[in-house]
N, C-alpha and C positions, 0 to 999 in steps of 0.2 A: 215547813222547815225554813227557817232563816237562814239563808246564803251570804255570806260576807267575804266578798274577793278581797286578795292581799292587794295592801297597799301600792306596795312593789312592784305588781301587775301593773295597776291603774297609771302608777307614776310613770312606767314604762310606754305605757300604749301612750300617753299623752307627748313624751318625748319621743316617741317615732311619727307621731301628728304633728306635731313641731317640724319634725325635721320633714317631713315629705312636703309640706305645704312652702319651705326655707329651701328644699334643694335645687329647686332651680338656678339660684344663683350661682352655683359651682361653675355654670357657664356664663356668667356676666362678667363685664370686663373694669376696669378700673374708668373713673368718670372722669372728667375733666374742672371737674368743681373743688377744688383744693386738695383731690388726690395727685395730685403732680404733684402739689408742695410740701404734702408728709411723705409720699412713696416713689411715686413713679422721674419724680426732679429730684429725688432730695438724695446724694450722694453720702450722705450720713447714714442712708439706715441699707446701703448698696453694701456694707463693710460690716463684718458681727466678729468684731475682736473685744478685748478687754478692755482698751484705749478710746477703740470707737462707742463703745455700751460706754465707759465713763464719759464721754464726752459729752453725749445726751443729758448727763445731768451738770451741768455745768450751767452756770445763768447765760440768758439770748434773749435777744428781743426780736427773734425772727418769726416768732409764732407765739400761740398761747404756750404756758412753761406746763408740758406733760410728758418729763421724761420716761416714764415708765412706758406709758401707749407707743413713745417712739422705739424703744428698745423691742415692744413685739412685732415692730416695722419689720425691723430688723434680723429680730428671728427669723418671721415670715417669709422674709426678703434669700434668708441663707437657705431655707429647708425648700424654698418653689421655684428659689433663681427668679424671682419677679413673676411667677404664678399670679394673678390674681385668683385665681378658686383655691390658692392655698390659702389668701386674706379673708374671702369668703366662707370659706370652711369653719377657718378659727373661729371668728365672727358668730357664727351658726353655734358652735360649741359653748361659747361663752352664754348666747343667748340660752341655753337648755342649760346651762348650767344654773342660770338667775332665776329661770321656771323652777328650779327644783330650791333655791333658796328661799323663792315666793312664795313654795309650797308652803317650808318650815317656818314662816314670819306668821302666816294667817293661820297655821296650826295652833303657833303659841298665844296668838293675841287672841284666839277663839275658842280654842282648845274642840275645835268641830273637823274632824278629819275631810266632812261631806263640804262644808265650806272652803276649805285650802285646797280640797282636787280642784272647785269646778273656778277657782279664783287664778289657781295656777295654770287652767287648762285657757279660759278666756285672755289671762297674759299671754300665754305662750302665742298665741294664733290672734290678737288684736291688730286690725288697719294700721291702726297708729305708729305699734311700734316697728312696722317694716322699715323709715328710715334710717332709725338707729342699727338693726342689726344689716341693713343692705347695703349704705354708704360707709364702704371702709373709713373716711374722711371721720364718722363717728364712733370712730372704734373708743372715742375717751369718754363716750356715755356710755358704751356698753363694759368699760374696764370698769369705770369707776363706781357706775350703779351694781356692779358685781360685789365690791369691796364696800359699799354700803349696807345690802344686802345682807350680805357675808355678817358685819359689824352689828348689824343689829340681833341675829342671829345668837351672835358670842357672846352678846350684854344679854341675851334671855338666858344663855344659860349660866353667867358669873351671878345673874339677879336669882336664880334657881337653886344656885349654891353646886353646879356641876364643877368637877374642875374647875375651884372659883377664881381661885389666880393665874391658875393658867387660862382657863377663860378672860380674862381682866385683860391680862399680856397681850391675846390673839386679838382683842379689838382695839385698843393701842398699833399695834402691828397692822391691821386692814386697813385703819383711819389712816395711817401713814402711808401706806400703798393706795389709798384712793386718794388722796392728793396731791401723789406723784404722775397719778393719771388723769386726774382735772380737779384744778385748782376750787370748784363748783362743791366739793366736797367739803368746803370748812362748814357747812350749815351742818353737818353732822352729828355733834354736842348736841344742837340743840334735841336731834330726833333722838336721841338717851335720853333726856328729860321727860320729850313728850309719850316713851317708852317707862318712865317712871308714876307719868301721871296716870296712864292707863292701867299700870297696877296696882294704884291706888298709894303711891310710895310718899311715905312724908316726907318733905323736903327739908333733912337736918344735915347736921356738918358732916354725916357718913358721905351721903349725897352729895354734897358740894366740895368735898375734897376727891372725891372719885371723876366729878366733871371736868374740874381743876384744868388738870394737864391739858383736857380736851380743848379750851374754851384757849386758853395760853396759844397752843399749838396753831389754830386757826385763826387767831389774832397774827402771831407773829407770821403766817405764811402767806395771811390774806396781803399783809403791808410789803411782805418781798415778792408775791406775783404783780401786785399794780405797782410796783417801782420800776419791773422787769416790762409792765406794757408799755406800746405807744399807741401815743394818742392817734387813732385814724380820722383823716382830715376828710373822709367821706361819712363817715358819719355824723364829723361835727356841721358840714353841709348841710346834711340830710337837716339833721336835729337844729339848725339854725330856720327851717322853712314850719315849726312851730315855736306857740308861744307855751307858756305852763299849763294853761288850761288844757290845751290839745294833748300837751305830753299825761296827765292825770287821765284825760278818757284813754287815750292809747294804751296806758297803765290799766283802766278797767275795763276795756277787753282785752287785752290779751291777757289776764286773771281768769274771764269768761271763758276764752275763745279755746283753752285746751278743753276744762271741763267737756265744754258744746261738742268736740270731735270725742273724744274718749264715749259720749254716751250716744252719739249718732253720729258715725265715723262713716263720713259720706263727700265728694267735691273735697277729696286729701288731695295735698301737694306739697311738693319739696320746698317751694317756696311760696311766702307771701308778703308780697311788697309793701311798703307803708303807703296808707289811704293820701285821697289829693283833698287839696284843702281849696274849694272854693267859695268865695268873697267870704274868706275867713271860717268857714265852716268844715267839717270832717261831715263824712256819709252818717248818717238817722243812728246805724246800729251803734255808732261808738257816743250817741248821746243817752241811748239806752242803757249800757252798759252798767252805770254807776249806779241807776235805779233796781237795776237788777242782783246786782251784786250785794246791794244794802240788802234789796229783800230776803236774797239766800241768808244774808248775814244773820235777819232778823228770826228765820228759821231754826235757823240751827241756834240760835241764845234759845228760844221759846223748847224747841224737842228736845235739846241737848242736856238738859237736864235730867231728863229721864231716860236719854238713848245716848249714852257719852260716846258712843260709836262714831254717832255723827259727828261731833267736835272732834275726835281722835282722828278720823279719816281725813275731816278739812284741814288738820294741821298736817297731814301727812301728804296729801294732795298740795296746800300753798308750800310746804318750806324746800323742797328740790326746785323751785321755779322762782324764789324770791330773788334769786342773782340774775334768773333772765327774763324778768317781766320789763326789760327796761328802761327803768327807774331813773337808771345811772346807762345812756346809751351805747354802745358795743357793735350792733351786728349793722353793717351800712346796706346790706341785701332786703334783710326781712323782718318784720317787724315781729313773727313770732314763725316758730319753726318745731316741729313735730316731734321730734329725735327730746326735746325738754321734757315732752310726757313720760318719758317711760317708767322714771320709778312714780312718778304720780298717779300713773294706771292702778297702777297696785292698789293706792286706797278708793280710788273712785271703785274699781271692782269689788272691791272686799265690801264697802256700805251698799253694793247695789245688791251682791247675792244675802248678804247679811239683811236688809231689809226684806226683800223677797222670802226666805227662810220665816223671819219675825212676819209677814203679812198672813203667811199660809198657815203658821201655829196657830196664830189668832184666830182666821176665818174661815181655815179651809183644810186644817188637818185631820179630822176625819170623812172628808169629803168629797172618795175616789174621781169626782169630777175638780174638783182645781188641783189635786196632787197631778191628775194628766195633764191638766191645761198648762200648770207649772214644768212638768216635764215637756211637753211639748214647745213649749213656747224658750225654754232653755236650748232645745237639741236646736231649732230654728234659727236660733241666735248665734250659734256655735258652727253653724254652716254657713249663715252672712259671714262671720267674721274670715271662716275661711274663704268664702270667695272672694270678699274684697282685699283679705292679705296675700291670695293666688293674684290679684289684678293688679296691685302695688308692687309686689313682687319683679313681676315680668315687666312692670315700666322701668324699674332700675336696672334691666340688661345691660344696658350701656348711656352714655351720655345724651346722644340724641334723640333715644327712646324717654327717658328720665325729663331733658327740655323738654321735649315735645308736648311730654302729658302736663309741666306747668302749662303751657301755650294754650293749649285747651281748655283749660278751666280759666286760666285767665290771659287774656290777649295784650295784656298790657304790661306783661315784664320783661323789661330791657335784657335784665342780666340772662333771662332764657333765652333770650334770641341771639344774644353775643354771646353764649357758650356753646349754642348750638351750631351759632358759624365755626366758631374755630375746631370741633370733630366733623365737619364737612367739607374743612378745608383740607384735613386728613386722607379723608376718603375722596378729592381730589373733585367731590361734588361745590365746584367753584361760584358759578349761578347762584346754587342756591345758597352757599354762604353768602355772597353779596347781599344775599335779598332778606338776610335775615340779618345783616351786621347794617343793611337802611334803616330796615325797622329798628334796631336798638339807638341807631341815631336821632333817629325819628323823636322814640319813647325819654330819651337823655341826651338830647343836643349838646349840655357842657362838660360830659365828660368824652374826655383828650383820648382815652385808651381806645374808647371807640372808632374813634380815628383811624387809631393804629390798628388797628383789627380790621376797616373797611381796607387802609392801604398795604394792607399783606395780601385781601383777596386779592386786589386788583395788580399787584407785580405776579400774583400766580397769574391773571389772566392777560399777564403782557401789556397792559394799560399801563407802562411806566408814569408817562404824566401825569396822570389823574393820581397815580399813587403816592408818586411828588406831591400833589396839592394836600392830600392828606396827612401823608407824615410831616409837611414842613409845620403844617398847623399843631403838630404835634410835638417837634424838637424847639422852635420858636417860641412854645409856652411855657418852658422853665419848667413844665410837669413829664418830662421823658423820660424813658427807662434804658438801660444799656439796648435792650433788644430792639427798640424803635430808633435808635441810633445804627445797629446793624443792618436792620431793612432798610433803609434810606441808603446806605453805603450800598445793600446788594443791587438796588434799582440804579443807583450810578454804576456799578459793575454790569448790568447788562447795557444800560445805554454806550457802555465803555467808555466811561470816564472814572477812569481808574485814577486819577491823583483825587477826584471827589469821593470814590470810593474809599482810599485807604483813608480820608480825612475823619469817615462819620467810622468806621470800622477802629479807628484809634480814639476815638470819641467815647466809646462801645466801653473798648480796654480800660481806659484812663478812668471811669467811672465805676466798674468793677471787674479789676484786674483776675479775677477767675470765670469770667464773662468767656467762655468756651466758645461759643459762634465765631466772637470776633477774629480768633486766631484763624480758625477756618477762613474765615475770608480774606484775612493777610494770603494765607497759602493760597488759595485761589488763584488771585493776583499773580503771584510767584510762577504758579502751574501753567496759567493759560495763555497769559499777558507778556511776561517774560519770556517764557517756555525754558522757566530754569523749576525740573522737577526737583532736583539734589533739594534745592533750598529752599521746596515749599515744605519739605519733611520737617523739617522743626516744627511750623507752626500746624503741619498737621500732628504730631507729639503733642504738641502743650495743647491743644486740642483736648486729643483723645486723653492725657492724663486729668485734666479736669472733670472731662464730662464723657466716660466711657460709654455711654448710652444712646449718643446719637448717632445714628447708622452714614451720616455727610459724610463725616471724619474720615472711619474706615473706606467709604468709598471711594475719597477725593485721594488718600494716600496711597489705598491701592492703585488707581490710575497712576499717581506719581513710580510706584516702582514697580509697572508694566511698563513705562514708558524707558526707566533706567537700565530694564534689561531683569528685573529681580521678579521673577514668576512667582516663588516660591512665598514670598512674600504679599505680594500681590493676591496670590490663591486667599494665603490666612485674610486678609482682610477684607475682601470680595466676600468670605463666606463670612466671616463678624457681622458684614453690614446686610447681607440677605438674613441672618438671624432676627434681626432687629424691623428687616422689611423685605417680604417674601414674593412682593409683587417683583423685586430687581434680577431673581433667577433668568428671565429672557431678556435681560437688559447687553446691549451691546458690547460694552465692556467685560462682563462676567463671560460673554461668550469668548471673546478674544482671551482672556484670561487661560479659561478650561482650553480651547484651541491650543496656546500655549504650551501647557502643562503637556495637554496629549501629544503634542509631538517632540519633545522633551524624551516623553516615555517611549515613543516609536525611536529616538535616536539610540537609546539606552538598551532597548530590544534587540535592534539588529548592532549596534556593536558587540552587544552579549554575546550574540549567534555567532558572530566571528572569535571571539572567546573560545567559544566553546570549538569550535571546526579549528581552530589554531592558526588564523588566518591575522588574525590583532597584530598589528607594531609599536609601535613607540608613541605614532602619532592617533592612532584610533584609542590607546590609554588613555595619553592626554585629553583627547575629546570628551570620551565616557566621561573621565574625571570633572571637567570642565562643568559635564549635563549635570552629575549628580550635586556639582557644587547649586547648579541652576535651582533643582527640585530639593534643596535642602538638608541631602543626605552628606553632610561633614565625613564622616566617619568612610563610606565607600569614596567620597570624593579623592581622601587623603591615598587610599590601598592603591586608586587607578593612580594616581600621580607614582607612588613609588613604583607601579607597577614599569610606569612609561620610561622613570629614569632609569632603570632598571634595563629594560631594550635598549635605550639609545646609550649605556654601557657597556652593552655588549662586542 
């Protein structure tokens, strides 16, 4: 009897494999690698109104232009309160939902049900794609390979005659939604084409007035995201220390070097640096490259004629990577980076099960010994990939975990060691920041920031002068940032040299007047140096209104009105800034604070008692009133006041 389990089933068990193998991350935390500067810094996606969602789409050259990915910030941001397992989650969802897109692509290109489960099941669960769906930072590969997905989807069925215009509409619609989410998207058109060659479509004015808009669209969007870039002066460094030739090998491997992981996804990392060039030479494998690369090339002319699979696949595998092979330089960290595979996985898998299939009809389909070997050797496969996306997985817990594992595969990236000092500096593990912000100096002697990253360790560890000798070398190079202008000020504020302080602190300001520290350390000044609280409240205000996420702010104001006499105030902000930083619950001040409060409430008790026993006069009102004023109840403050004039009317 032939048994035939519903699809539905299968598609389900593979999306609860998905998720079991992904849910870990529900407890991993936001990273320190440009998630500060979409989520965790960026005061834009802290706000989810109608003004704040328009403003996202408005031109900036603060980042790559993805206003849509920022807008789910922003959702995110509203439904978790800055959860990261609510960006995790999403993240996760998105991913099962492009397995189940994946599904429906290799259906229609194959029209083999057995081929799109096991295509969508080795997506769903590949090494590779763990950065894309783990680093919320990639949430604009994982929207926009959604709506690519999606778009090709909608053209199989406008090409099928489903709902044809309404079909036609929905991929107009997606394409404009994936390059609100990354600009990466305009190669798009061309994957309708190469969706038209595979169905054998002649290419007449039907066809080319239906690609029309597409091709328009992506022109005109590609010339207003590179209008909106700037130019990064690290990478035009980097890219200054080759000549053309080196840039062409660098160009054929990293062509190579996704292929190589997607088919033996083994020694992954989040990052990989650009190779060193000594006396004018790159490392053996990037001279290999271009010979290998031809040779594929000369493969797939010779079989592709008869297996147009294979040419369909390789066009499908280069054209999501032709914007970042490169060519035209961009990324100053890495010369190729993981997270670009994911929709190229897709066709590397499709020719690998799709060959496999075609090997076994040929040789070995009625030959209950390779139908097992094939099964066996698929389940095999399907369990490496889960253990190494369980191993990938759990190194993106957090930042330190996530450097760590580059550090180990390769000893020689700067940017790992200085990312990993500064979550260490968090965790208050000082030393070892040190010892990792040397080594980045070590690895990158000329750049300045590291600098400024060794002389933060060192004012945490009270070395003010040594931390002088770094930041000067840092503010004196015309390459400073408002923030290295603030540390430099706070190291004169501990030396107590407060007219040098307020100097580098308005340094801070003047250079970007929404620069939140700097006000903080005005007030400082005001608070400890002066000992005039009243007047460090402003600049702890324009503080806190800039930048409501730093837990200084709330702490340094509540001290100010502990000090003015204002509890009640004091309390709300004492508790803002333990929200933000939980280690401050036994912190001295928060004691005094609650001390306060509780004996507030002890006055307010036994005047009550007298209250009630009818022993109260004019002047125990007054008091009561006074405490309630203290503990912020307005409202009974006002009742004892009348209550008092009230007596002393009598």
């Amino acid at each position: 009897m032939n048994y035939r389990i519903d699809t539905r089933l299968l598609l389900a068990a593979i999306l609860l494999l998905v998720t079991a193998v992904y849910l870990p991350l529900r407890n991993a935390e936001f990273t320190n690698w440009d998630d500060q500067i979409h989520v965790t810094g960026n005061a834009k996606v802290h706000t989810l109104t109608w003004d704040s969602a328009l403003e996202h789409f408005r031109p900036h050259t603060e980042y790559m232009y993805h206003p849509l990915t920022m807008l789910t910030y922003a959702l995110e941001w509203k439904i978790g309160g800055g959860s990261p397992a609510v960006f995790h989650l999403f993240s996760l969802l998105l991913h099962l939902v492009n397995v189940l897109l994946v599904y429906r692509l290799i259906l229609r290109l194959s029209s083999d049900r057995s081929i799109a489960l096991i295509v969508a099941l080795l997506f769903g669960i590949h090494p590779v794609n763990v950065e894309t769906v783990a680093w919320i930072s990639s949430r604009k590969d994982l929207l926009y390979s959604l709506f690519f997905l999606a778009g090709l989807e909608l053209y199989g069925k406008f090409r099928a005659g489903e709902s044809r215009w309404l079909s036609y509409a929905g991929v107009n619609l997606v394409f404009i939604l994936g390059l609100l989410s990354k600009p990466t998207m305009v190669v798009f058109p061309v994957a309708l084409v190469l969706m038209d060659w595979w169905s054998n479509r002649a290419w007449d004015r039907g066809a080319f007035l239906e690609k029309l808009p597409f091709f328009l669209i992506s022109i005109g969007f590609g010339i207003f995201t590179m209008q909106l870039s700037n130019s990064d002066t690290d990478v035009v460094t980097i890219i200054s220390l080759y000549d053309l030739r080196h840039q062409v090998l660098m160009v054929s491997y990293a062509a190579l070097f996704y292929l190589g992981k997607l088919l033996l996804p083994i020694g992954l990392s989040a990052m990989y640096h650009y190779p060193a060039v000594v006396d004018g030479m790159l490392p053996l494998q990037y001279y290999a490259a271009p010979v290998l690369l031809g040779s594929i090339a000369a493969f797939l002319i010779y079989f592709g004629r008869r297996h147009r699979y294979l040419l369909f696949g390789a066009g499908l595998y280069l054209l999501p990577l032709l914007l970042v092979l490169q060519v035209l330089p961009f990324n100053n960290t890495s010369l190729v980076a993981e997270r670009y595979a994911y929709i190229s996985s897709v066709a590397v898998l499709f020719v690998l099960v799709l060959t496999v299939k075609k090997l076994l009809e040929r040789f070995g389909s009625a030959d209950p010994f390779w139908r097992a070997t094939t099964v066996a050797s698929m389940t095999l496969l399907m369990f490496l990939y889960i253990g190494g996306t369980a191993i990938r997985v759990a190194a993106w817990k957090d930042s330190i975990s996530i450097f760590t594992s580059v550090i180990e595969r390769d000893p020689n990236v700067w940017i790992a060691y200085a990312n990993r000092a500064i979550d260490r500096i968090k965790l208050t593990a000082y030393m070892d920041a040190l010892t990792d912000a040397n080594r980045a100096i070590e690895l990158h002697p000329t750049r300045k920031a590291l600098n400024a990253l060794r002389g933060n360790v060192l004012f945490f560890l009270k070395r003010y002068d040594e931390a002088l000798v770094d930041l000067d070398s840092v503010t004196f190079s015309g390459k400073a940032k408002p923030n290295d202008y603030y540390n430099k000020g706070s190291v004169f504020y501990y030396l107590e040299e407060y007219d040098s302080a307020k100097a580098y602190f308005r340094m801070a300001m003047d250079r970007n007047p929404t620069f939140a520290p700097s006000y903080m350390g005005y007030g400082l000044i005001e608070l400890n140096m002066r000992k005039d609280a009243a007047a460090s409240l402003k600049y702890f205000d324009s503080a806190i209104v800039l930048d409501g996420t730093q837990w200084d702010a709330y702490y340094f104001r509540a001290s100010a009105f502990h000090i003015l006499g204002r509890p009640r105030e004091a309390l709300d902000d004492i508790s803002r800034a333990l929200a933000y930083r939980q280690s401050l619950a036994g912190d001295t001040l928060a004691l005094k604070i609650n001390a306060s409060i509780a004996s507030l409430s002890t006055t307010i008790t036994d005047i009550s008692e007298s209250v009630i026993n009818g022993r109260a006069d004019a002047r125990m009102f007054a008091e009561l009133s006074r405490t309630y004023a203290l503990v912020g109840d307005s409202l009974r403050a006002r009742r004892s006041q009348l209550r008092s004039e009230g007596r002393r009317g009598q």
